[in-house]
C-alpha positions in Angstrom: -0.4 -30.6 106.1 -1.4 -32.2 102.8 -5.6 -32.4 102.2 -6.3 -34.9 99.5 -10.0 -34.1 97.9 -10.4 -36.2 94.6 -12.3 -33.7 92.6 -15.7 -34.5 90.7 -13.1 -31.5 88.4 -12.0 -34.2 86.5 -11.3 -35.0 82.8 -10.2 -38.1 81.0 -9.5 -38.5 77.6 -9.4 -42.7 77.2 -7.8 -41.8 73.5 -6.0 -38.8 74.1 -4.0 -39.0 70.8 -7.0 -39.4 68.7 -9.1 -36.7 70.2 -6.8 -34.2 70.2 -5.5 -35.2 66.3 -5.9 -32.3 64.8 -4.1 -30.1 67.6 -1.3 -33.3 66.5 -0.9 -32.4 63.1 -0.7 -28.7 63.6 2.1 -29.3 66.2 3.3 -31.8 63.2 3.7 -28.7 60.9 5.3 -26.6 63.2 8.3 -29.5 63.5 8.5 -29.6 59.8 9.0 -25.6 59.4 11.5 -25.8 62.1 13.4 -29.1 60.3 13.2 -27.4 57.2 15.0 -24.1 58.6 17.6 -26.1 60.1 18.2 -27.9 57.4 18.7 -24.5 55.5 20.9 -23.3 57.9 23.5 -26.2 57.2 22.7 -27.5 60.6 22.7 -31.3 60.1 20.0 -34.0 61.9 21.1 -36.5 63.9 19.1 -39.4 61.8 20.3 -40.2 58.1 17.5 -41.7 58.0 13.4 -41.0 59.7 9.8 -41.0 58.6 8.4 -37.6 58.1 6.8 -36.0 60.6 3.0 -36.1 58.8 0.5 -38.0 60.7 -1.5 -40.5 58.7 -4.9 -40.2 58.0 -6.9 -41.1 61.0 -9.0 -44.4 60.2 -11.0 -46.4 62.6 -8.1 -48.7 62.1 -5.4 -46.2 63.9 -8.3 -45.0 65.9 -8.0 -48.3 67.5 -4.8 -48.5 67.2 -4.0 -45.4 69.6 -6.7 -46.7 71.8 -3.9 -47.0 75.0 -3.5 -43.3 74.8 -5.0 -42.4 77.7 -4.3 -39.2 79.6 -6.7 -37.5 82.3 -6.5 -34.8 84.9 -7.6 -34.1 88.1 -7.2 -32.3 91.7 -5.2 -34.6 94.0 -4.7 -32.5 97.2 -3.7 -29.4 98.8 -0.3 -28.9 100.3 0.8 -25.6 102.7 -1.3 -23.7 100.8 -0.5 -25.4 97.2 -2.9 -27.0 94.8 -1.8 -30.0 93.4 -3.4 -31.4 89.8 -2.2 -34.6 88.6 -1.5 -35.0 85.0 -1.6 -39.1 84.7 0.2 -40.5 81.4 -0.1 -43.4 82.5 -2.7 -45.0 81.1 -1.2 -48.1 78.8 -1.4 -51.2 80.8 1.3 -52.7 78.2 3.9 -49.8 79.4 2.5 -48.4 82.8 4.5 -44.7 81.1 4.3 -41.8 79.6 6.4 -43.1 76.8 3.1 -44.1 75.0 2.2 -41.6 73.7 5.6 -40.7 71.5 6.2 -44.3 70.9 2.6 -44.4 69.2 2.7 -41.8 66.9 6.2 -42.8 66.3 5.1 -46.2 64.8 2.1 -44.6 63.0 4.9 -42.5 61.0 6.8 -45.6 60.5 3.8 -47.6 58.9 3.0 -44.7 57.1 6.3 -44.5 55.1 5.9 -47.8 54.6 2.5 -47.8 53.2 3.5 -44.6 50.6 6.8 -46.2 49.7 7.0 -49.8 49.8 10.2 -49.9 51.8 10.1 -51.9 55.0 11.8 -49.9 58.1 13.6 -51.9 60.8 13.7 -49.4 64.2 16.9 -49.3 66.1 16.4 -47.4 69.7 19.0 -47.2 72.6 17.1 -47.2 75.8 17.4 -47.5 79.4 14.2 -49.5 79.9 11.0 -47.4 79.5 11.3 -46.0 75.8 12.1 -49.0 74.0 9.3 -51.5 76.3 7.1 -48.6 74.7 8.3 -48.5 71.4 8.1 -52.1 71.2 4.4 -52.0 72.6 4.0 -49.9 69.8 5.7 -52.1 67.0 3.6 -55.5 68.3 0.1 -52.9 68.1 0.8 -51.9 64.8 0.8 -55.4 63.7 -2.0 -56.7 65.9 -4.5 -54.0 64.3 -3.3 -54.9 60.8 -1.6 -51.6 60.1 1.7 -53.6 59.1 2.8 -56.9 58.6 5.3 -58.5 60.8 7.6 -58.4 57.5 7.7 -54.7 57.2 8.2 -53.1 60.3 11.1 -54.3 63.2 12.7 -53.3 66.0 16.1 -53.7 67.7 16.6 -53.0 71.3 19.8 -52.0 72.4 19.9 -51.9 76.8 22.4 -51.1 79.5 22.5 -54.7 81.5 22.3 -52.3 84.6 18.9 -51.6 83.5 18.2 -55.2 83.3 15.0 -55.1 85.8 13.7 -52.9 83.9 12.7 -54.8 80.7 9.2 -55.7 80.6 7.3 -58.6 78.4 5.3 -58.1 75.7 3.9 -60.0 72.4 7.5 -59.6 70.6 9.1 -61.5 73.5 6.3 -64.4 74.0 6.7 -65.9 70.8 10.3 -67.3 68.9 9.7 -65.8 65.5 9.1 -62.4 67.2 11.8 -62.5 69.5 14.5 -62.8 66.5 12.9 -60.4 64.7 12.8 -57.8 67.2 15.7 -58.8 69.7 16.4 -56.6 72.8 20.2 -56.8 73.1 21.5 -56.7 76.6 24.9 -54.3 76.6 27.6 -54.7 78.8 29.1 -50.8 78.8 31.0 -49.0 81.0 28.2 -46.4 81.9 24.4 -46.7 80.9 24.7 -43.7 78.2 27.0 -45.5 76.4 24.2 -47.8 74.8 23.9 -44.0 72.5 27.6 -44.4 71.2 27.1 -48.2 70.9 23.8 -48.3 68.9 24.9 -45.4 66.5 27.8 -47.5 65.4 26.1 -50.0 65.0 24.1 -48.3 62.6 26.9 -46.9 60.9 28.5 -50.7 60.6 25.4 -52.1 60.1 24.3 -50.1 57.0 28.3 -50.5 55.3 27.3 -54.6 55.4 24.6 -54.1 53.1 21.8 -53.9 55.5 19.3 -51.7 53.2 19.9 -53.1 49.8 17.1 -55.9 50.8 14.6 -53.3 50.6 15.2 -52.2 54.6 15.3 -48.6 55.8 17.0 -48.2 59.4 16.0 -45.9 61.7 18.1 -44.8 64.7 15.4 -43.4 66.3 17.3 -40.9 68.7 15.5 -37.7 67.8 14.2 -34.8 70.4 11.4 -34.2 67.6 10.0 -37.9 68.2 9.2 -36.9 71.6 8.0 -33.6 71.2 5.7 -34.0 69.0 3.1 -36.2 71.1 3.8 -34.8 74.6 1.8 -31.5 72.6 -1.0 -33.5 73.9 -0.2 -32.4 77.4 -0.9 -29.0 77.1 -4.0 -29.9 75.0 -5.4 -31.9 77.7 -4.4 -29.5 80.4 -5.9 -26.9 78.4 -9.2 -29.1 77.9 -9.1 -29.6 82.0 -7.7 -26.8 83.9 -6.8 -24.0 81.8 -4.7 -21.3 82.5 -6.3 -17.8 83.2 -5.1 -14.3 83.2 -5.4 -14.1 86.6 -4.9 -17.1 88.1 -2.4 -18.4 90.9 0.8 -19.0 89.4 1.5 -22.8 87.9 4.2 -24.5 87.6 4.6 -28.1 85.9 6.6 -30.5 87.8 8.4 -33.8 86.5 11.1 -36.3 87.3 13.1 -35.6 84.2 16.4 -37.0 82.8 16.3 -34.8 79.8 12.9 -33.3 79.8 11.4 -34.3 76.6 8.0 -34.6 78.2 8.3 -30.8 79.2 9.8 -29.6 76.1 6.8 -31.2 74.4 4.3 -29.4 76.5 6.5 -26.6 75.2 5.4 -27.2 71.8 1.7 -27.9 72.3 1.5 -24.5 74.8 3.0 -23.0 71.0 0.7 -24.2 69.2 -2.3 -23.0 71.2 -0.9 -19.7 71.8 -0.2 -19.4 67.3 -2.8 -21.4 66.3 -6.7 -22.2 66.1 -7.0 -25.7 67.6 -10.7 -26.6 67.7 -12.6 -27.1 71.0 -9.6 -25.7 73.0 -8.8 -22.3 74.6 -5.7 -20.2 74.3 -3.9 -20.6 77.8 -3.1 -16.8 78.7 0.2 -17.6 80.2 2.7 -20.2 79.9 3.3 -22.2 83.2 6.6 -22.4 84.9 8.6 -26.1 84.7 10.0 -27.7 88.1 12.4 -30.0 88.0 12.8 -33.1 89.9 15.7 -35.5 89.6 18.2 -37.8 91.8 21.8 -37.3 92.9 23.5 -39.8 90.4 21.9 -37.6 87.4 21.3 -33.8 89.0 22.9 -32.3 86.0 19.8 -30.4 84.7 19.0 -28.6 88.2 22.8 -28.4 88.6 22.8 -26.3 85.2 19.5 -24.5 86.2 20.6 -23.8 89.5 24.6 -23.6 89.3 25.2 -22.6 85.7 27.1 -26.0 84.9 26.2 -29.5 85.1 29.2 -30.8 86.7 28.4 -32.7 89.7 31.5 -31.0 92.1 29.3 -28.7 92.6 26.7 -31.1 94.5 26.8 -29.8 98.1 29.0 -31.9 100.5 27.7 -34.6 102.2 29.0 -35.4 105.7 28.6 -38.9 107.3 26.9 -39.6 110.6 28.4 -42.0 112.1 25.9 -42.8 114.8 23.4 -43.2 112.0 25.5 -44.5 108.7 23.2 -41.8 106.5 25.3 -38.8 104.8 24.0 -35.3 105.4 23.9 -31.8 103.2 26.8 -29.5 104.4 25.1 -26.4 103.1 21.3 -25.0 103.5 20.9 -24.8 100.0 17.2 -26.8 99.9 17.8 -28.2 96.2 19.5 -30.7 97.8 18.9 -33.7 99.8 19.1 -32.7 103.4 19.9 -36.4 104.3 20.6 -39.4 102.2 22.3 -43.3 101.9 24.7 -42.1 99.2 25.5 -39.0 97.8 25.9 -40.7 94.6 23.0 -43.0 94.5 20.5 -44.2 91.9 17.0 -44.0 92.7 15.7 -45.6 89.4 18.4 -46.2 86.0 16.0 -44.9 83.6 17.3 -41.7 84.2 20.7 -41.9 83.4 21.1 -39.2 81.4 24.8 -37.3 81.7 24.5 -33.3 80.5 21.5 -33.9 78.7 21.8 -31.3 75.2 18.3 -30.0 76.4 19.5 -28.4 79.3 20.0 -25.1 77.7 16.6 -24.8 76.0 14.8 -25.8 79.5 17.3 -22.8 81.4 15.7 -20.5 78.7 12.1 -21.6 79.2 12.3 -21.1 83.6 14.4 -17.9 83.1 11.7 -16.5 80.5 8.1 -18.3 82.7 9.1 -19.3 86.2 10.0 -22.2 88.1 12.6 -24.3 89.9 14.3 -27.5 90.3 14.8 -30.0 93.5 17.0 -33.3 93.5 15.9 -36.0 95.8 17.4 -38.7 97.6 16.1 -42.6 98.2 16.0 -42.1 102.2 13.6 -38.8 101.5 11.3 -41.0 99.0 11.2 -43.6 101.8 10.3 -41.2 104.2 7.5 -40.2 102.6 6.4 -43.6 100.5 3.1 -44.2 103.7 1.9 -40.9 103.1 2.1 -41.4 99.0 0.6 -44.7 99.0 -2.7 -42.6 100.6 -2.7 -40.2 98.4 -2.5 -42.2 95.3 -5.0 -44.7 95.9 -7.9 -42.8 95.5 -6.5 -42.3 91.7 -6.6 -45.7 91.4 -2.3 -46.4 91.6 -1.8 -49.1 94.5 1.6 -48.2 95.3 2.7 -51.6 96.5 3.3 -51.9 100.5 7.2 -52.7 100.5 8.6 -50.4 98.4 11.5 -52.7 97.3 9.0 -54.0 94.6 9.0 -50.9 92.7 10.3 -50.9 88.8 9.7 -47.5 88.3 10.1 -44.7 90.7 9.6 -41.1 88.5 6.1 -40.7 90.0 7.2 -41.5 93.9 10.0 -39.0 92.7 7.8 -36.3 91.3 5.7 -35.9 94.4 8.2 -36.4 97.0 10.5 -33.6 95.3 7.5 -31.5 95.0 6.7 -31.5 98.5 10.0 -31.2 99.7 9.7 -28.0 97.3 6.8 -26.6 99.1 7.8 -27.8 103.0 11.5 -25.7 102.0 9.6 -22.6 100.5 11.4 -23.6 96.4 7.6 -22.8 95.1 5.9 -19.3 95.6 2.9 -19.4 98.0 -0.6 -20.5 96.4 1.0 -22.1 93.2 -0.7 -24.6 91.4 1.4 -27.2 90.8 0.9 -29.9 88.4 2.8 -33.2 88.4 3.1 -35.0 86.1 2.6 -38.8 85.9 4.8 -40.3 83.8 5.7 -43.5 85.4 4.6 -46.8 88.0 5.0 -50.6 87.9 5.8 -53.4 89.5 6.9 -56.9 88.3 3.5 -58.0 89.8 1.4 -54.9 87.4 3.8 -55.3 84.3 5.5 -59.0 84.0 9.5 -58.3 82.9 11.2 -59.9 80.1 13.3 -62.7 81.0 16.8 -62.5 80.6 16.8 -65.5 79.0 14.7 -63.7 75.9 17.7 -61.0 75.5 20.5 -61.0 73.8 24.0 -60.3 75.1 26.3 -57.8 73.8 29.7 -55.9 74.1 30.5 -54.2 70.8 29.0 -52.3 67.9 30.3 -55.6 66.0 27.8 -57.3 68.1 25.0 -55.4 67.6 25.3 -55.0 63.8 25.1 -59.0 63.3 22.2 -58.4 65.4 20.5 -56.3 63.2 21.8 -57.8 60.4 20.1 -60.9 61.8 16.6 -59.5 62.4 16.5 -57.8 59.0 16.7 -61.6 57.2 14.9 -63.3 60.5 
């Protein structure tokens, strides 16, 4: 039986990134010590080209600026026994996800290099949807609170068309000049990942044609640090909130991952507490446990977690019911969906992540603190959508009625898999569990871009001339 009590134990932070700045630009340092080593160890960066990781000086103007960086925490309900908190990134009515927060400080590097320098950087980010509405949200701030001209800072869009629905409007796309300048180029690829191979070509073809004699720096902006360092604020704000005590019930941190960024960037800001004075915050005295939630077409972190290899024949088999057309588990292995449509089907395509690099580094970090990982099905989330919509409302997330209108499905993943975690006994008894928020909208809560405002594409050719064109636009 789940009991939902909305607490009066509640903390938001309505500009997360501001208010916890100076917790930022320790975490900042602690990615430029690390860059630095690697780089003295031979072991090359994926970018030939990226801002540095030191955080501007915090005007009123980038005060403002960060102002969609809203983050709070709260008690949501108890489950068999199980607290539940919910950590809500969702704040940014332009993006409705937790890819705000990364996308914000990401920009604020960007205009800072171009404010030392003089050179104007045009951003170039392979997506499946989420990150690059963000980053995007991001580039059109910048220039709405003067931090940057329209001239000096640009992005390029590079999409899988299979994540066509997920596209969302925003002041690049509303008006001409913007939409040249900043194109979002629609990709027909074999498989969603591919957009990765296709952009960095791009790049690559891109900068042979000349594209940074004009004064332009490119940045492929497909970096692990970019994420990390703002999802620090998580453990800042969980710290601020809910701390973690010495003796305490054991907590775990649950999320609908594809890669795990968000976790690995808690990861971070947990370091930085633990090594470093941040002011106004407590050391945590133990480092929570991660729980993974994902969906059978991507399972390849739990399937590394929990089988030692991400390779998806080792899914457990799925027998159809005639009688019923649904497909169910073959095994008792509870990390599983027990029943589903497809044993191969896609909840949501912004997670479309294949053997995701991170997987190792998570492994290490649930071997070493605890934790767990669940895949869920669409018939599961379904099953339990009525009894989500009541618990979410009192948050103030109107899960619409007909679940068919969903966009974005990582939060209805993220509490469904956790639980399915607790009903199957995948959590110990009188956890606290903390899910995190990282994603909800509709077409009704977050208007999506017109296909008519993309660009279609097939070849790294393609998307060269494309940025090409937006660097002269």
């Amino acid at each position: 039986m789940t009991t939902t009590h909305p607490s009066p134990i509640r903390l938001t932070r309505d500009n997360a990134i501001a208010h916890y700045y100076q917790g930022l630009e320790l975490a900042a340092a602690t990615i430029r010590a690390e860059r630095a080593e690697r780089a003295g160890q031979g072991k090359g960066l994926q970018e030939s080209f990226s801002p540095a990781f030191t955080l501007p000086p915090l005007t009123p103007e980038l005060t403002a600026y960060f102002g969609t960086s809203g983050m709070s925490m709260q008690d949501l309900a108890t489950h068999r026994g199980r607290r539940l908190l919910f950590l809500d990134l969702m704040g940014n009515p332009g993006t409705l996800t937790t890819k705000t927060f990364a996308s914000l400080v990401m920009v604020a590097r960007a205009v800072e290099h171009i404010r030392t320098t003089g050179e104007r950087i045009l951003i170039l980010t392979p997506t499946s949807g989420n990150k690059g509405t963000a980053l995007r949200d991001a580039v059109a701030r910048a220039h709405a609170h003067g931090l940057v001209g329209a001239d000096q800072l640009r992005i390029v869009t590079v999409v899988p068309r299979q994540s066509l629905t997920k596209l969302r409007e925003s002041a690049l796309s509303t008006d001409e000049d913007a939409r040249r300048a900043n194109p979002v180029a629609l990709a027909d690829v074999d498989s969603p990942a591919a957009v990765k191979d296709l952009a960095s070509q791009a790049a690559a073809l891109a900068r042979q044609a000349g594209l940074e004699e004009g004064g332009w720096r490119l940045w492929y902006s497909l970096d692990l640090d970019n994420y990390r360092l703002a999802d620090a604020a998580r453990a800042f704000v969980e710290a601020d909130a809910f701390p973690v005590e010495a003796d305490g019930a054991p907590r775990l941190h649950a999320h609908a991952v594809s890669s795990a960024y968000g976790l690995l960037g808690y990861h971070l800001g947990h370091r930085t507490l633990t090594s470093q004075t941040v002011p106004g915050l407590p050391v945590p005295a133990r480092h929570p446990g991660f729980f993974l939630i994902q969906q059978l077409a991507t399972p390849d972190m739990v399937l590394s977690l929990l089988k030692g290899s991400p390779a998806h024949e080792l899914l457990p088999p799925y027998a159809l019911d005639p009688t019923t057309g649904l497909y169910h588990r073959g095994d008792d292995d509870g990390a599983f969906p027990a029943v589903t449509h497809d044993p191969h089907e896609q909840i949501d395509p912004t997670f479309y992540t294949r053997a995701p690099v991170t997987s190792a580094q998570v492994n290490e970090l649930i071997g070493r603190h605890g934790g767990g990982g669940i895949v869920v099905s669409l018939h599961e989330c379904l099953a339990f959508y009525p009894r989500l919509r009541r618990l979410l409302a009192p948050l103030g997330h109107e899960l619409p009625a007909d679940p068919r209108d969903l966009r974005e499905w990582s939060l209805v993943k993220a509490v469904t898999g956790v639980h399915l975690a607790i009903e199957r006994d995948l959590v110990p008894e009188h956890a606290e569990i903390v899910i995190h928020g990282s994603g909800l909208y509709t077409d009704r809560l977050l208007a999506p871009l017109p296909q008519a405002h993309t660009t279609a594409v097939s070849t790294a050719g393609d998307v060269s001339r494309l940025l090409l064109a937006a660097a002269s636009a």
